[in-house]
C-alpha positions in Angstrom: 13.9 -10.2 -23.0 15.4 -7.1 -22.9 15.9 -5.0 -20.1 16.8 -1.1 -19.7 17.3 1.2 -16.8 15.4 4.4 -16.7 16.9 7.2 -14.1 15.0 10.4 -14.9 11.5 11.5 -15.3 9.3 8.5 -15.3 6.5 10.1 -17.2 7.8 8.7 -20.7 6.3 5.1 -19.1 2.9 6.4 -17.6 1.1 4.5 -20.5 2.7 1.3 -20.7 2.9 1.6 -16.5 -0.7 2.0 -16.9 -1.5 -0.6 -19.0 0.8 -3.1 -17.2 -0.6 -2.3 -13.6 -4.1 -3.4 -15.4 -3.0 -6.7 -16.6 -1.3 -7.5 -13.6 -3.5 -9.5 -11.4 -1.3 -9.6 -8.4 -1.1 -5.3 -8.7 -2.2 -2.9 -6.1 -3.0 0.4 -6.1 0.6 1.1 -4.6 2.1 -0.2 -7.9 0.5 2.0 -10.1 1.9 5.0 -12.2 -0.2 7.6 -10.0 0.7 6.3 -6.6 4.7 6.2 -8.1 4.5 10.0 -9.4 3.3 11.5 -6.4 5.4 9.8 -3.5 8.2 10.4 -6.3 7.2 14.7 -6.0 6.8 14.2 -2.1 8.8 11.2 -0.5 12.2 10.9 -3.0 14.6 12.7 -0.2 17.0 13.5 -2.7 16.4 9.4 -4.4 16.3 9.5 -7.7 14.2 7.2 -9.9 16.1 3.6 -10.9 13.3 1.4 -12.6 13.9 -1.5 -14.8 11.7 -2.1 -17.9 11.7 -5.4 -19.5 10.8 -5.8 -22.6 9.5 -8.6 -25.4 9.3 -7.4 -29.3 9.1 -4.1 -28.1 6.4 -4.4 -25.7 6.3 -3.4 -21.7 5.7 -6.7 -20.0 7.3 -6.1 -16.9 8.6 -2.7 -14.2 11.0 -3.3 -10.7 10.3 0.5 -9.6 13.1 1.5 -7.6 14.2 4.8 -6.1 18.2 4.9 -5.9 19.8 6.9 -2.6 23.5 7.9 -1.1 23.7 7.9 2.4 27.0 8.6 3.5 28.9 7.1 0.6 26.4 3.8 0.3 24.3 3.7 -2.7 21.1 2.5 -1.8 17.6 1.4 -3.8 14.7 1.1 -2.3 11.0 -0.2 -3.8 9.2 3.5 -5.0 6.3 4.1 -3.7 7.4 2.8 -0.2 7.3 4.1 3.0 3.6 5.4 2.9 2.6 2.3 0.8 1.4 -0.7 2.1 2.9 -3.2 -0.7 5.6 -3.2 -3.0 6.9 -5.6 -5.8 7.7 -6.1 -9.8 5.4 -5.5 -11.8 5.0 -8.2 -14.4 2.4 -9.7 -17.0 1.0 -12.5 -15.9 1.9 -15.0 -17.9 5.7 -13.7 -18.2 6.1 -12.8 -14.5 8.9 -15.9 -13.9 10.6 -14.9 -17.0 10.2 -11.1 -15.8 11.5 -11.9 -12.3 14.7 -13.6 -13.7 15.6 -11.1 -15.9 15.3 -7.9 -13.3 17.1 -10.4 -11.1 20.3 -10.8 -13.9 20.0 -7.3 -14.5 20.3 -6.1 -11.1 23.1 -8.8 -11.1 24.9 -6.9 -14.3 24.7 -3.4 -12.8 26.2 -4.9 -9.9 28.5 -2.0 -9.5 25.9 0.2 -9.5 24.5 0.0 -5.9 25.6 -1.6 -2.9 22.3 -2.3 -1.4 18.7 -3.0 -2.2 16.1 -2.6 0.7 13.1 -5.1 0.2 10.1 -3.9 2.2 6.3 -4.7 2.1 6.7 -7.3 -0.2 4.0 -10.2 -0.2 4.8 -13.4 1.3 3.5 -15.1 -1.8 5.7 -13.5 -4.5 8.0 -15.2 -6.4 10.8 -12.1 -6.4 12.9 -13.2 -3.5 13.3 -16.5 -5.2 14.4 -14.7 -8.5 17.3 -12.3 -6.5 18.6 -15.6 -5.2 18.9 -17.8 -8.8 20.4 -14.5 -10.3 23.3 -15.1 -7.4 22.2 -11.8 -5.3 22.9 -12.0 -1.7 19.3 -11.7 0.6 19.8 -11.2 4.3 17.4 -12.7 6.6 13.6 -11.7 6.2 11.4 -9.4 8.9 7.5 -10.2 8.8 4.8 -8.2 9.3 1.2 -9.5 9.7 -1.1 -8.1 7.2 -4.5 -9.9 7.6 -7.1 -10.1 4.8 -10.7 -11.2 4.5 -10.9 -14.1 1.4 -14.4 -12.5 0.2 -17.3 -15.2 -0.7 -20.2 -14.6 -3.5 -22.6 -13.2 -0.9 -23.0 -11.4 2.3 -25.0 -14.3 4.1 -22.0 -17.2 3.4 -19.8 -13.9 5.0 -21.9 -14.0 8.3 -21.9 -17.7 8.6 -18.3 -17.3 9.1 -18.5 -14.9 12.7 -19.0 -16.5 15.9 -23.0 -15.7 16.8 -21.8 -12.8 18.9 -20.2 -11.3 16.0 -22.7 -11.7 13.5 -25.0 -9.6 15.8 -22.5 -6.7 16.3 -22.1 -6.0 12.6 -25.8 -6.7 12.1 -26.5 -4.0 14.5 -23.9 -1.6 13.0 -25.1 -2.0 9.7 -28.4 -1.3 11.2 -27.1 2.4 11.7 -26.6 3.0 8.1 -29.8 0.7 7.1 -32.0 2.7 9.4 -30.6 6.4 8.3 -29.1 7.5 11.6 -25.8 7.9 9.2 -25.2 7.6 5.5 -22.2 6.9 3.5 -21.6 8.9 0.0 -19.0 8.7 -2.3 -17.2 12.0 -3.6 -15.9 12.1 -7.2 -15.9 15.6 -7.8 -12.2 16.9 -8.0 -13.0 20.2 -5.8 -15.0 18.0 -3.4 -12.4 15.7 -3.1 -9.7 18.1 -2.0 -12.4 19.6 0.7 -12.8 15.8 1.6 -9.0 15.3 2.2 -8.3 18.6 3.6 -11.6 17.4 6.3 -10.3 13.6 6.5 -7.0 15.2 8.4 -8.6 17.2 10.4 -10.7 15.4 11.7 -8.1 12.3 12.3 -5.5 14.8 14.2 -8.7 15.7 16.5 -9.9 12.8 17.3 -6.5 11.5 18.1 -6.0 15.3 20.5 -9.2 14.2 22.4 -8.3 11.2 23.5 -4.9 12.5 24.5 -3.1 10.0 22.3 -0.7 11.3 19.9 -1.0 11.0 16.1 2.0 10.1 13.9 3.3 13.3 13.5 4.1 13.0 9.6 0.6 11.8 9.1 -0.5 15.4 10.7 1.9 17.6 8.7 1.5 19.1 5.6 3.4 16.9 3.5 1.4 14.0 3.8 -2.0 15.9 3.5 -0.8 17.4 0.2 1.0 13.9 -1.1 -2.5 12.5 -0.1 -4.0 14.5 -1.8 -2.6 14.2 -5.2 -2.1 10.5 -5.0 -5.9 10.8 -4.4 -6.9 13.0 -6.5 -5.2 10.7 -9.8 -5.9 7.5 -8.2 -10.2 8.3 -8.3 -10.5 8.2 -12.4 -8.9 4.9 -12.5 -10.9 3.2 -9.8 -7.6 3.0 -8.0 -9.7 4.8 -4.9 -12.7 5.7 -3.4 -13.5 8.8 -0.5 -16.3 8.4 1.3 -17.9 10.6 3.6 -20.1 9.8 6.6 -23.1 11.9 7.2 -25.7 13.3 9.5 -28.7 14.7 7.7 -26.7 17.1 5.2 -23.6 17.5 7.7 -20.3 15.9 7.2 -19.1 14.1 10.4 -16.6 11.6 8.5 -14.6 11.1 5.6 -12.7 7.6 4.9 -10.0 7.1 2.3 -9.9 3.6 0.7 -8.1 2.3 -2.1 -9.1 -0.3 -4.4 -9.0 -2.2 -7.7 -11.5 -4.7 -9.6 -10.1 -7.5 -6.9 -9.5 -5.9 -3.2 -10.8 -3.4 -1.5 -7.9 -1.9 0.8 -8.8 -0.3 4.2 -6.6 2.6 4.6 -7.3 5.9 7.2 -10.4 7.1 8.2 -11.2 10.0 10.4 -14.3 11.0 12.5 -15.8 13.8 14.1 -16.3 13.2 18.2 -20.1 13.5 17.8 -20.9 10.5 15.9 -18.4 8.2 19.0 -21.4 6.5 20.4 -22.4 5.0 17.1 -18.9 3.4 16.5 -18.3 5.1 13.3 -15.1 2.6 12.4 -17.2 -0.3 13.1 -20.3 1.1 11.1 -17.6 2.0 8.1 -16.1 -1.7 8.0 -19.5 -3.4 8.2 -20.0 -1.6 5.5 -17.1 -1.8 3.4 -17.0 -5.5 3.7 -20.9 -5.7 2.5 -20.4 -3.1 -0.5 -16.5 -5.1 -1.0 -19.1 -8.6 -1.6 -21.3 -7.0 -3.7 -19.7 -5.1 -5.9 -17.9 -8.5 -7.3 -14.3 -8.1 -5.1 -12.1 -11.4 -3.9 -10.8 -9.7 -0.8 -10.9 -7.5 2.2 -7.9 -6.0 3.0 -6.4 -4.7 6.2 -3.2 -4.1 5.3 -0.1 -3.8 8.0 -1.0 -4.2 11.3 -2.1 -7.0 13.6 -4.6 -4.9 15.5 -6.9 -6.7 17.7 -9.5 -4.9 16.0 -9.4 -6.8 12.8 -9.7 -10.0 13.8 -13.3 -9.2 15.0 -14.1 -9.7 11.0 -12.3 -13.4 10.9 -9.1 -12.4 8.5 -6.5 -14.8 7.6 -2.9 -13.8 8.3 -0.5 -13.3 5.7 2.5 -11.3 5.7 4.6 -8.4 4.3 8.6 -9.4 3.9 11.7 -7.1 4.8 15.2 -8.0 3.9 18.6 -6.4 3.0 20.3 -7.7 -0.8 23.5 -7.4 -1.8 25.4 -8.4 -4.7 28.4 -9.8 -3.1 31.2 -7.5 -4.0 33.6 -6.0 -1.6 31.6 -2.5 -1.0 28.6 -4.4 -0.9 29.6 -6.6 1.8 30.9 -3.6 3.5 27.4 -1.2 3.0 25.9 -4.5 4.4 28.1 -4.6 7.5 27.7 -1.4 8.0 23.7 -1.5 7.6 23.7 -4.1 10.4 26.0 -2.2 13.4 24.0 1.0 12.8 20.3 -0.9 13.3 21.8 -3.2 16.5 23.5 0.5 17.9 19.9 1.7 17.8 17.8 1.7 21.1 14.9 -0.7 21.1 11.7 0.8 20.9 9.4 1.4 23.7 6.0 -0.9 24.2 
């Protein structure tokens, strides 16, 4: 298997990065091209892109997307597409993943005097890439967890109820009622000009509802930036059924837009935003009720929540998996010494407030 390093312009792989997120079963929408090239035009910080391409007669069968950094003298990768995205990992076909995982492991090994220190973040509990680092002799500091909780889908929407206590059952019975019985209706927006109206509305609305209950939004998730990241990643992501906006309406008006990302296996809950007028029907709740219904019909394996152990979620009886975070180093001198330095600077910061 050979490997190569590309550092520049990554559109010379959107087909074969395409193709490969399609075949890849454990792929999310945050591993594909689209996702990659937007965060790359909005989130790089002066990074540059550092992706690994293995290949086999020729062929593409496996990406570790990686955005290289200095930060005063270190030189750092991190996973592209990070940061905003809920998942990261290598990219891999199927049935050449453990071969793909060793040989990005020896390659990182081999450019060893390349970088000093690979961040790890949002990676799946279940993948096989920390195992990899480790055989190719990288260094892997201790691992953070996040929860990320996940609904494993059945065939139908009755075996789902079965699973909710009798109180629960009734509460998204009822809020599926509101869409049932017309008081609000959920329709999906294709159209490109429509979907920039959609996502221009979606922030709007999210930084007012957040203002009226006097709570603070993040404040990069209100800025322009993220709106206009947003909505190109959108935007590329629609055509390739890599997301879905939906809006929420009253009669004709617009009163809420959601933004969800999906492929033919998950359905990923992401932000939502809602106008103050439709609060006593429990738009979030009404949403989710019927995400998960439309998720189980439409053929999809899970429900996911993503980051977050809100109590929120566990209303819809998720099982907890988590997201990984850890420091690797290769094990030369600078290395140790990026490493060392990594650690004093997060223990010197203050802890963060409940």
């Amino acid at each position: 298997m050979d490997v190569t390093l590309v550092t520049d312009d990554i559109a010379g792989l959107e087909p074969d990065w395409r193709a490969l997120t399609d075949r890849d079963t454990d792929a999310t929408p945050f591993s594909s091209f689209q996702w990659a090239s937007a965060w790359l035009r909005h989130w790089r910080e002066g990074g540059a892109p550092w992706v690994l391409v293995a290949r086999e007669k020729g062929r593409v069968v496996g990406l570790a997307p990686f955005v290289a950094h200095r930060r005063g003298g270190m030189r750092l990768l991190r996973g592209l597409g990070v940061g905003v995205g809920n998942y990261w990992d290598v990219l891999a076909d199927p049935d050449r993943r453990g071969p793909v995982l060793a040989a990005v492991g020896r390659e990182l090994r081999r450019r060893a005097a390349e970088w000093d220190v690979l961040f790890v973040d949002k990676l799946p509990e279940e993948s096989g890439t920390p195992a990899a680092l480790a055989a190719a002799g990288l260094r892997l500091g201790p691992a953070a967890s996040s929860p990320s909780p996940r609904i494993e889908l059945p065939a139908t929407f009755d075996e789902y109820l079965v699973r909710l206590s009798a109180n629960r059952r009734q509460k998204l019975r009822r809020n599926l009622r509101v869409l049932d019985g017309g008081e609000l209706s959920v329709a999906e927006v294709t159209d490109p000009e429509r979907v920039a109206r959609a996502v221009d509305r979606w922030q709007a609305l999210r930084v007012q509802w957040w203002a009226e209950r006097e709570r603070s939004l993040q404040s990069e998730h209100a800025g322009v930036r993220f709106l206009e990241f947003t909505q190109e990643a959108i935007a590329a992501m629609i055509p390739a059924g890599l997301a879905a906006v939906w809006e929420a309406r009253v009669g004709e008006e617009v009163l809420g837009v959601a933004l969800n990302f999906l492929d033919g296996r998950t359905f990923y809950y992401w932000l939502w935003g809602f106008d103050r007028r439709l609060a006593k029907l429990r738009p979030g709740h009404v949403l989710l009720a019927h995400a998960i219904r439309w998720s189980i019909e439409t053929g999809r394996r899970h429900f996911d929540f993503m980051i977050g152990d809100e109590a929120y979620k566990y209303d819809y009886a998720p099982t907890d998996r988590a997201v990984l975070a850890f420091e690797v180093g290769s094990g030369r001198p600078r290395s140790r010494a990026a490493l060392g330095l990594v650690h004093l600077r997060r223990a010197a910061r203050p802890p963060r407030s409940a």
